[in-house]
C-alpha positions in Angstrom: 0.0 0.0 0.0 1.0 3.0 -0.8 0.0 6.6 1.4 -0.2 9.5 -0.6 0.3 12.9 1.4 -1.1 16.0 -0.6 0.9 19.5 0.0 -1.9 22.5 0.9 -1.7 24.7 -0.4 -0.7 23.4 -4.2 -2.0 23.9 -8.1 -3.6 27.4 -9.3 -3.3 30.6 -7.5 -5.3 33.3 -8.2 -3.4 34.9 -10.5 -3.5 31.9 -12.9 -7.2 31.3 -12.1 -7.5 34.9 -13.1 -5.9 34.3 -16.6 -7.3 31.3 -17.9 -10.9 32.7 -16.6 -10.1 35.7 -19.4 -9.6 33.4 -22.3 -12.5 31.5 -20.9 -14.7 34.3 -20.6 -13.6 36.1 -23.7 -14.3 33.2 -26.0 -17.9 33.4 -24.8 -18.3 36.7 -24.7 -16.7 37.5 -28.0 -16.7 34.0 -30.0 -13.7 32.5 -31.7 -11.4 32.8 -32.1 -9.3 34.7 -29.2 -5.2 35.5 -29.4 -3.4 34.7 -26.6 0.2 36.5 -26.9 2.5 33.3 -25.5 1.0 30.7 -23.4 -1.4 32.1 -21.1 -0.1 30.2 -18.3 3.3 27.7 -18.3 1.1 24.6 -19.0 0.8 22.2 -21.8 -3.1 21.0 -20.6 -3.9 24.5 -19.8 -3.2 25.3 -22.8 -4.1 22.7 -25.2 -7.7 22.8 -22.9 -8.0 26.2 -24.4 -7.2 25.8 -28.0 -9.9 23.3 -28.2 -12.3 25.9 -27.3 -11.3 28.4 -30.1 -7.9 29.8 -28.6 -4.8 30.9 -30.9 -2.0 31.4 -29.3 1.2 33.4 -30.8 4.6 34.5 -30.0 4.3 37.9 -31.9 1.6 40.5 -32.5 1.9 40.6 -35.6 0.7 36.8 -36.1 -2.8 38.8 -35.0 -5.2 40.0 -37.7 -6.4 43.3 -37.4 -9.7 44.0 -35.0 -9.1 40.8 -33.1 -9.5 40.2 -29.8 -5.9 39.9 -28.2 -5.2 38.4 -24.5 -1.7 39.1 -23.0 -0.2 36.5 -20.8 -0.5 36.1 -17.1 3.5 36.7 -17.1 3.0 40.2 -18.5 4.5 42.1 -21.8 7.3 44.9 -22.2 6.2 48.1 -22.7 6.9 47.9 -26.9 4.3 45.3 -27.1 1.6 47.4 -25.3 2.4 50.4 -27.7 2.4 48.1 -31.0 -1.5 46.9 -30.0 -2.2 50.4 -29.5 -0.9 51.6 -32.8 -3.1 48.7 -34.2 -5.3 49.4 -32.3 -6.2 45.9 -31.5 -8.9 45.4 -28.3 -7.0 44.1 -25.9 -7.8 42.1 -22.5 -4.4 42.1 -20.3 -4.2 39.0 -17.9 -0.8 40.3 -16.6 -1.4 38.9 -13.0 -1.6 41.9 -10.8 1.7 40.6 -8.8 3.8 40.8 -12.0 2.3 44.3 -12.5 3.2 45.3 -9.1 6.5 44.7 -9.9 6.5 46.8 -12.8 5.3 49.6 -11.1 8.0 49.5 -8.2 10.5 49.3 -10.8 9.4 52.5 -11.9 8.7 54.2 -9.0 12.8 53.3 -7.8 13.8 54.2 -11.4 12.0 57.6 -11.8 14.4 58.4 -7.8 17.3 57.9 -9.5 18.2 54.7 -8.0 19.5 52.0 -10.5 17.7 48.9 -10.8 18.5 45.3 -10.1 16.2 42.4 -11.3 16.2 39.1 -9.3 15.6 36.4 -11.5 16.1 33.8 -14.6 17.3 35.3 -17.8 14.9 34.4 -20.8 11.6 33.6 -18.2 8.8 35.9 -20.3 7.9 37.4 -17.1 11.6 38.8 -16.6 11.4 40.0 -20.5 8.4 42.2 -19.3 9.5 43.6 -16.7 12.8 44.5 -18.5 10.9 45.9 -21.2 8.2 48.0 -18.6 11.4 49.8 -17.3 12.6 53.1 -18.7 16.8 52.7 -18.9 18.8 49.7 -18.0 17.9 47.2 -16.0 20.9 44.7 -14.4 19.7 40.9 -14.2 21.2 38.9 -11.8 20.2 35.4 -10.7 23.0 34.7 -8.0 25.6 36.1 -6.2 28.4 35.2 -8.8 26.4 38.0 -11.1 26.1 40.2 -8.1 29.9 40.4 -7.7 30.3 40.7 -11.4 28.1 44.1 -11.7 30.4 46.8 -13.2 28.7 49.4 -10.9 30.5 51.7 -8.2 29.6 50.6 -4.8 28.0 54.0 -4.1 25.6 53.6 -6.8 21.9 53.5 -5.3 20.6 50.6 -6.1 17.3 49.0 -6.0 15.7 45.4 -6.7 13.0 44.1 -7.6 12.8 39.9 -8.0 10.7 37.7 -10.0 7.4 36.8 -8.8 8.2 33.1 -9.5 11.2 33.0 -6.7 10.3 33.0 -3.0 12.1 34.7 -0.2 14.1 31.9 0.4 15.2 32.1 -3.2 16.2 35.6 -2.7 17.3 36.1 0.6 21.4 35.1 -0.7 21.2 37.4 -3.9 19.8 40.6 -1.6 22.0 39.8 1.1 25.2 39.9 -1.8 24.0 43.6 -2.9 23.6 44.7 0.4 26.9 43.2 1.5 28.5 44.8 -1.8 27.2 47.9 -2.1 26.5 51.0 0.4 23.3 51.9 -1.3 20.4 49.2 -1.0 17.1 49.7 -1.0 14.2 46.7 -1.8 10.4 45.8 -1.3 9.2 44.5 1.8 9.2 40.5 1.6 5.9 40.6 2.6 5.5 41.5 -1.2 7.1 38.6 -2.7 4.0 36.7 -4.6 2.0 34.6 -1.3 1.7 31.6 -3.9 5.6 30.8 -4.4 6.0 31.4 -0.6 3.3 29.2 -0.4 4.2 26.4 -2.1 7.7 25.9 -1.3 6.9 26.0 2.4 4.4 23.5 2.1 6.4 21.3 0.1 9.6 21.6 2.7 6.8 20.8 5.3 5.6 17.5 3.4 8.8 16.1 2.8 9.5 16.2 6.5 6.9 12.9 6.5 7.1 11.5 3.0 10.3 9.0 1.4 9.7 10.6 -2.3 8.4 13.7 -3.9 6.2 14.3 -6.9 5.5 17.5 -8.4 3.1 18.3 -10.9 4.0 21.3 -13.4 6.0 21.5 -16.8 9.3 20.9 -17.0 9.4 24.7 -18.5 7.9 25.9 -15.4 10.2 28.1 -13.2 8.0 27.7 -10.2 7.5 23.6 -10.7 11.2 23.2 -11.5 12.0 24.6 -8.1 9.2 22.4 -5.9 11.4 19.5 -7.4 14.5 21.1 -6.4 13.3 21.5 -2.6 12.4 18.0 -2.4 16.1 17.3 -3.2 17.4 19.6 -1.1 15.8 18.0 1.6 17.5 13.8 0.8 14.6 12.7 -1.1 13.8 11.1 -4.5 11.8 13.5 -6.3 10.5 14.2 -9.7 8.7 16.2 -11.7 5.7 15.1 -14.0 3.3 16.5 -16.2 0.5 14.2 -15.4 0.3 10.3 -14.6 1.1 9.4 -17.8 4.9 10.2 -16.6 5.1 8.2 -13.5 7.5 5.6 -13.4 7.0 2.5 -11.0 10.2 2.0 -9.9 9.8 5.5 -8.2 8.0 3.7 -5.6 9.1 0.7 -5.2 9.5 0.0 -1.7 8.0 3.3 -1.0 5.5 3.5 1.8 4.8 7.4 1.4 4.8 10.0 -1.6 4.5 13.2 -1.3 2.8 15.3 -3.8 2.5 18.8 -5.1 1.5 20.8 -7.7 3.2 24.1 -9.3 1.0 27.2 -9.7 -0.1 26.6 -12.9 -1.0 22.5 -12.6 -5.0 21.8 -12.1 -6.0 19.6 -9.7 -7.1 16.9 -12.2 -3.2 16.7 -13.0 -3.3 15.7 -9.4 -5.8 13.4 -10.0 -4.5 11.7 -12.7 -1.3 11.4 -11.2 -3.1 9.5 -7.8 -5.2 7.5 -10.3 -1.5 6.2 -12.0 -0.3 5.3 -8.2 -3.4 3.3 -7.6 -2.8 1.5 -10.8 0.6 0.7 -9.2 -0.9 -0.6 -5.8 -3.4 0.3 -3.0 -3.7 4.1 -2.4 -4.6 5.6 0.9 -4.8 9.9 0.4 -4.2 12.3 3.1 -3.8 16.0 3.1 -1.7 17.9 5.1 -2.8 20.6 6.8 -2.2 24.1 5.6 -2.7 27.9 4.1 -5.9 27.9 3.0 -6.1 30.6 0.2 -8.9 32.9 -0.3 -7.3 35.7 -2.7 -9.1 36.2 -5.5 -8.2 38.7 -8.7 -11.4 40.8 -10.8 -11.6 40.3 -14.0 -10.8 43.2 -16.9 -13.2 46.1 -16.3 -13.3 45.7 -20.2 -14.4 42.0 -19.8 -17.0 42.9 -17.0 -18.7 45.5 -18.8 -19.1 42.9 -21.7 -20.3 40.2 -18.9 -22.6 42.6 -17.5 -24.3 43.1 -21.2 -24.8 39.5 -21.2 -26.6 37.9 -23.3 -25.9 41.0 -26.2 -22.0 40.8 -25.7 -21.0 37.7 -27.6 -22.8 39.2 -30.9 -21.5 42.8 -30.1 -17.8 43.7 -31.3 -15.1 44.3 -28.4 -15.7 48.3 -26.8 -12.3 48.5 -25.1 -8.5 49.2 -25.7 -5.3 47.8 -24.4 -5.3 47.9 -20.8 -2.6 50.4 -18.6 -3.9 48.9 -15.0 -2.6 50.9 -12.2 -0.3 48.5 -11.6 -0.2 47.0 -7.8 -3.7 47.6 -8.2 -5.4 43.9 -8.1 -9.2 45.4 -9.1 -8.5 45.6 -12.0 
């Protein structure tokens, strides 16, 4: 027999709930098909869930005809891209999830005191691209404390940083700690602003492999926040692994193994967590526990474009878009 131990809190946080419900609720209100610009969210089934229901996703705004209805990623867009859709003027619903947003906008508010700004995070994520691309003048990216010792700055320079919403505190704390040591001039959000569903997750995961003898995480392999779930798990002397769905489990992962652990990145569903249990029973006799806790309850509005059109429901989905690219206040989760 083997008991299975769920992580809480795991899977979608609000901000990826947020996104997929705009695709979801643009298709309906608007018809097919709807542009995504990138994968909405870093999922494969996500995804795939979404081009069956009209959903064309592109790299490149200029992959979208003219007059269609355009959705920008949860992991937001450089400040060029918002300014092409506007020149084309193409409608525009911008599922950036407030988080990333907030980021932009303290990146902005430390640029516009004169302070240069530091990025914390993984070069080539899209989310780090946006927030490169939201900043007016050069931005440094570091991911560890090797690139913090190679920045060619003085070590008066005011600095400030900003970090990926993808990396916790505890992914942080070394890099900040380097600047600060390195340089006179250091300033930095509170932690309490690092995104609550990273924080989340890895602390629930380094609480379940305290009782569990192997790890599984469900997320894509191209997922920064799933890729580093697996990487606590080994940190902590366990087996652990990283699956899309059941389809990926191997047997001899739990051979002789009387308790998995399991976890889900941000942007997993819960029936990828399903499917992956349903593979363990086909394995041998599954017991399933969950461990106690954060229970969260943040939740993200839609659009004000997208409610206006679900409040002229039933009208909306024969009625062409009435709104623009969006410039949310950034920080600003209402919108």
């Amino acid at each position: 027999m083997i008991r299975v131990v769920l992580a809480q809190p795991r899977g979608f946080c609000a901000g990826v709930v947020r996104a997929i419900d705009i695709v979801d609720q643009a298709l309906i209100q608007f018809g097919q098909p709807v542009y995504v610009r990138h994968e909405i969210v870093h999922n494969r089934h996500v995804v795939d869930d979404l081009k069956s229901k009209g959903a064309i996703f592109v790299e490149e705004l200029s992959e979208i005809p003219d007059e269609a209805v355009t959705v920008f990623s949860a992991h937001g867009v450089s400040r060029s891209v918002v300014e092409e859709a506007k020149r084309r003027a193409l409608p525009v619903l911008d599922a950036t999830c407030p988080l990333v947003s907030k980021v932009h906008h303290q990146g902005r508010h430390y640029v516009a005191r004169g302070r240069t700004l530091i990025l914390i995070g993984h070069a080539g994520h899209p989310e780090v691209e946006g927030t490169m691309g939201q900043i007016t003048g050069p931005v440094h990216l570091v991911s560890d404390e090797k690139d913090v010792l190679a920045l060619d700055l003085p070590l008066d320079t005011p600095l400030a940083y900003v970090t990926q919403t993808t990396l916790s505190v505890d992914d942080t704390k070394d890099v900040i700690l380097a600047l600060k040591a390195r340089f006179s001039d250091v300033t930095g959000p509170d932690t309490a602003d690092i995104c609550y569903a990273t924080q989340n997750r890895q602390t629930a995961v380094r609480d379940l492999c305290k009782v569990v003898d192997a790890l599984l995480v469900v997320g894509a392999n191209y997922s920064s926040n799933s890729k580093r779930l697996r990487e606590i798990g080994e940190e902590t002397g366990i087996p652990s692994y990283l699956v899309s769905d059941g389809s990926e489990i191997d047997p001899a992962w739990v051979d002789g193994v009387a308790t998995v652990g399991v976890t889900a990145g941000a942007s997993a569903p819960e029936e990828l967590v399903l499917s992956v249990i349903q593979a363990l029973r086909r394995i041998d006799e599954v017991v399933v526990t969950q461990m106690n806790g954060i229970e969260e309850s943040i939740e993200f509005r839609l659009p004000a474009a997208l409610r206006r059109a679900l409040s002229n429901t039933p009208q909306a989905a024969n009625a062409p878009p009435q709104f623009t690219v969006s410039r949310r206040a950034a920080g600003s989760p209402s919108e």
